[in-house]
Structure formats: structure tokens, C-alpha cells
C-alpha positions as CSV (number, residue, x, y, z in Angstrom):
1,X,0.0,0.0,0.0
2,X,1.3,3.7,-1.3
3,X,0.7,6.2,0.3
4,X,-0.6,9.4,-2.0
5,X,0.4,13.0,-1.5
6,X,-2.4,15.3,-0.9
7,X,-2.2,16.6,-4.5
8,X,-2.2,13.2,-5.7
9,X,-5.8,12.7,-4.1
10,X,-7.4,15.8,-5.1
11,X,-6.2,15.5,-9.0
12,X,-8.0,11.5,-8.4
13,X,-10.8,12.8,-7.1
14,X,-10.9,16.1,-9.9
15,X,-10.7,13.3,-12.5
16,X,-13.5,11.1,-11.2
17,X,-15.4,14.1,-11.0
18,X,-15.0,15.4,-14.4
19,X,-18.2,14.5,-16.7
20,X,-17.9,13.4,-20.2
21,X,-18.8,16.5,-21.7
22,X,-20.1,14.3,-24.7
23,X,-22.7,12.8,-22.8
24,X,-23.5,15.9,-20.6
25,X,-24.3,17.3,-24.0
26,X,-26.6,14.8,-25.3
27,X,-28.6,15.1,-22.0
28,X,-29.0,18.9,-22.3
29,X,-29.9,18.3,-25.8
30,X,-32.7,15.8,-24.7
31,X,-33.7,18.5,-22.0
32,X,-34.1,20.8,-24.7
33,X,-36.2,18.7,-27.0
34,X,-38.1,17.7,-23.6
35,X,-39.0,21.5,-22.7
36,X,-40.0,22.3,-26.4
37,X,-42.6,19.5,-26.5
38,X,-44.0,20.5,-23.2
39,X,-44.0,24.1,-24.6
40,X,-45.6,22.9,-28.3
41,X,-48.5,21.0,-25.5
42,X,-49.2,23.9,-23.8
43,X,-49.3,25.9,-27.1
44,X,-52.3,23.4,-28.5
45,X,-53.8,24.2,-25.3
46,X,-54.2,28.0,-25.2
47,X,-55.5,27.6,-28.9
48,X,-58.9,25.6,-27.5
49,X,-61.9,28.2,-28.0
50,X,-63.9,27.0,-24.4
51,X,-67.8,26.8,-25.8
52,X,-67.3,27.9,-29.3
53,X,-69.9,26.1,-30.1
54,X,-72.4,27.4,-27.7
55,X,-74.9,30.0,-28.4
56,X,-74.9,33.4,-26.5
57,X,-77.1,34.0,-23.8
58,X,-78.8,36.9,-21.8
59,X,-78.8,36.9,-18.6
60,X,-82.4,37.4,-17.0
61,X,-83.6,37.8,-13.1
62,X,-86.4,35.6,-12.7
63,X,-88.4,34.8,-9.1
64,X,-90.0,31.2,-9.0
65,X,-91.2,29.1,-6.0
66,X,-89.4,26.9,-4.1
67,X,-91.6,24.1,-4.7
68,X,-90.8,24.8,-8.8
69,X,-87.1,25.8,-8.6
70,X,-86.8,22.1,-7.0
71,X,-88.6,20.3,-9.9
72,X,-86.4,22.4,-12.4
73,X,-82.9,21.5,-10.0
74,X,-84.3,17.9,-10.3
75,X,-85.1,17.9,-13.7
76,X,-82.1,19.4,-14.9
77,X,-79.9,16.8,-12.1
78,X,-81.9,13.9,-13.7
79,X,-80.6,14.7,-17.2
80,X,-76.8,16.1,-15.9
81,X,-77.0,19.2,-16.9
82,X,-76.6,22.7,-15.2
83,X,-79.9,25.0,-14.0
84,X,-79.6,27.7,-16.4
85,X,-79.3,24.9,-19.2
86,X,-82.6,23.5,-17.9
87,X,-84.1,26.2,-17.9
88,X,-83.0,27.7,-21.2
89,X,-84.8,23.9,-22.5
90,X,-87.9,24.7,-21.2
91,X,-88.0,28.4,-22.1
92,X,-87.9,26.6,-25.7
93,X,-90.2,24.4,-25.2
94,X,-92.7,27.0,-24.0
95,X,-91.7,29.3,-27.2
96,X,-92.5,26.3,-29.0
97,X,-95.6,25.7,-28.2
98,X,-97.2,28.8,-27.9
99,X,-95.2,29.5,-32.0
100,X,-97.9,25.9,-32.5
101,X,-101.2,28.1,-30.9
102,X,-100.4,30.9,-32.5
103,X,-100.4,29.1,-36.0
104,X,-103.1,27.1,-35.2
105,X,-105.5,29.2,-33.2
106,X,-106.7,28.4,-29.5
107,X,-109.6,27.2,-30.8
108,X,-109.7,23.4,-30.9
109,X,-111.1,21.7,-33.9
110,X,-112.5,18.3,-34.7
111,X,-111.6,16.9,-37.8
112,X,-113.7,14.3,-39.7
113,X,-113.2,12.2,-41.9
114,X,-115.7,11.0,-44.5
């Protein structure tokens, strides 16, 4: 057993501490590549319109029962949608039919046949 000088172990040591720049390279690189994916991701993200595809509504104070704003929260939680969804559907509905009166009178007819 030798013994080393105390320059002789810190030039060992520098030399297992030394990196292969090569490879330190190649793993910056792949950090690079990495953060530009994650970048390009986030990118794809931002460009998502959030309810493009939904009309625009109005906002409208209404007052309503209890008893009736529980039959539209149960309504509307039966088919898993929102309140205001619910009753925007039967606003609609409503429109519709009284469009149907309207064209066809309030008077009810009978038809025959002969």
C-alpha cells in the first residue's frame, strides 16, 4: 500500500469528478427537446376556443317558487346538466308551443273524416 500525497488525491478525485462533456451534452440536448414538446402541448392548449360552439345567452332575473325551482334543479340533475341549461330547454319548449297556438289558433277543432 502507497501512500498518495495530498495533490495526488485531489487530482483523483478532480478526474472522477470530471463528466464526459459528450454525454452531458446529449442530455442537455434531450432536456431541450423535452422542454419544447411540453411548450408545443401547452401551445395546443391555449388555442382551444372554451364553448365555441355554444350560443350566447342573456342573462335574466327571474323569481320562481321553491316548490318549482326544486322540480327544475331535479329535472335538470336527472338529465346532468346545469340549472340555467334547464331552464333555457324549457324556455324553448314554451316558445314552441305557444309558436304551435299561435299558428293554429286556440280554438280546438275536430276533424272528420268522411
Amino acid at each position: 500500500m502507497t501512500m498518495e500525497t495530498y495533490a495526488e488525491l485531489l487530482n483523483r478525485r478532480e478526474k472522477e469528478a470530471m463528466s464526459n462533456y459528450d454525454m452531458d451534452e446529449i442530455e442537455r440536448q434531450k432536456d431541450r427537446e423535452k422542454r419544447s414538446r411540453g411548450i408545443r402541448s401547452i401551445e395546443k392548449v391555449r388555442s382551444v376556443e372554451i364553448g365555441k360552439d355554444e350560443t350566447p345567452h342573456t342573462s335574466v332575473d327571474i323569481e320562481i317558487t321553491d316548490g318549482d325551482f326544486k322540480r327544475v334543479a331535479l329535472q335538470a340533475h336527472e338529465r346532468d346538466i346545469t340549472f340555467n341549461k334547464m331552464v333555457g330547454l324549457i324556455l324553448k319548449d314554451g316558445l314552441r308551443s305557444s309558436e304551435h297556438k299561435f299558428e293554429h289558433g286556440s280554438k280546438i277543432q275536430v276533424l272528420k273524416e268522411y
